[in-house]
N, C-alpha and C positions, 0 to 999 in steps of 0.2 A: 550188451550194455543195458538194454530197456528191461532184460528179464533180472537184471543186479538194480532196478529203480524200481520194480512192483513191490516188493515188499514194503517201499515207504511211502510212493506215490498211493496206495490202495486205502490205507488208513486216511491219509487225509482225504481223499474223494469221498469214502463213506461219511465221515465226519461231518465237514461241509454240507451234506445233502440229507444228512440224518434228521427226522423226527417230523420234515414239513413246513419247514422254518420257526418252528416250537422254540428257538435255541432263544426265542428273543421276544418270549410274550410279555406280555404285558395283565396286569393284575388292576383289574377296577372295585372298586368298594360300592356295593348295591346296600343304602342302613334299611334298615332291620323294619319290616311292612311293606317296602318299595315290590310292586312287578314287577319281574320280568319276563320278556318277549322272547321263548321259543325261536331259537333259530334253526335247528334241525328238527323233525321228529325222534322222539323215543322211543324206541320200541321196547315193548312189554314192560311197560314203567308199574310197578308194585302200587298200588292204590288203596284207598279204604271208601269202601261207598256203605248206602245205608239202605238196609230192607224197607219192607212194608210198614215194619214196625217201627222203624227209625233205627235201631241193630245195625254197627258198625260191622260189613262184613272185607275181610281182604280179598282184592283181587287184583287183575293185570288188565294192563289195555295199553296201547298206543295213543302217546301227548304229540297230535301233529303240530307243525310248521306253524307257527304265526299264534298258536296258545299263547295265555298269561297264562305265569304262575306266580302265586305271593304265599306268604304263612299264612294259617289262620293262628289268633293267639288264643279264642276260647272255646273250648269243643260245648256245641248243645245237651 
C-alpha cells in the first residue's frame, strides 16, 4: 500500500520543502541613492578601483558582512 502512495506522497514532500521557504518572499523597494547594509559577504564581487594615476582598473575582492553599498551617480 505505502509503495502505491510514493509516487504521490514524494512530489508533494519535495514541493513543500523546496527552495528554503523562497515560495513566499517578499520584495522591498530600496529608491534609487538609498544604502544598503550587506547581510552576507560576497565573494569575489567584480569591482573597479583606481591606480596611482586615478585609472579605473577591474578587479575582485570579497564585500564582507555589515558593508554599505549605494550607486555613485557621477564618476570623477
Amino acid at each position: 500500500m505505502i509503495r502505491k502512495l510514493i509516487p504521490f506522497l514524494l512530489p508533494i514532500l519535495l514541493l513543500t520543502g523546496c527552495g528554503g521557504g523562497t515560495l513566499f518572499t517578499r520584495t522591498i523597494y530600496v529608491p534609487h541613492g538609498t544604502p544598503v547594509r550587506l547581510r552576507e559577504t560576497v565573494k569575489d564581487a567584480k569591482v573597479w578601483v583606481k591606480d596611482a594615476d586615478g585609472k579605473p582598473i577591474a578587479g575582485k575582492m570579497d564585500l564582507p558582512e555589515g558593508w554599505y553599498a549605494l550607486p555613485v551617480d557621477d564618476e570623477e
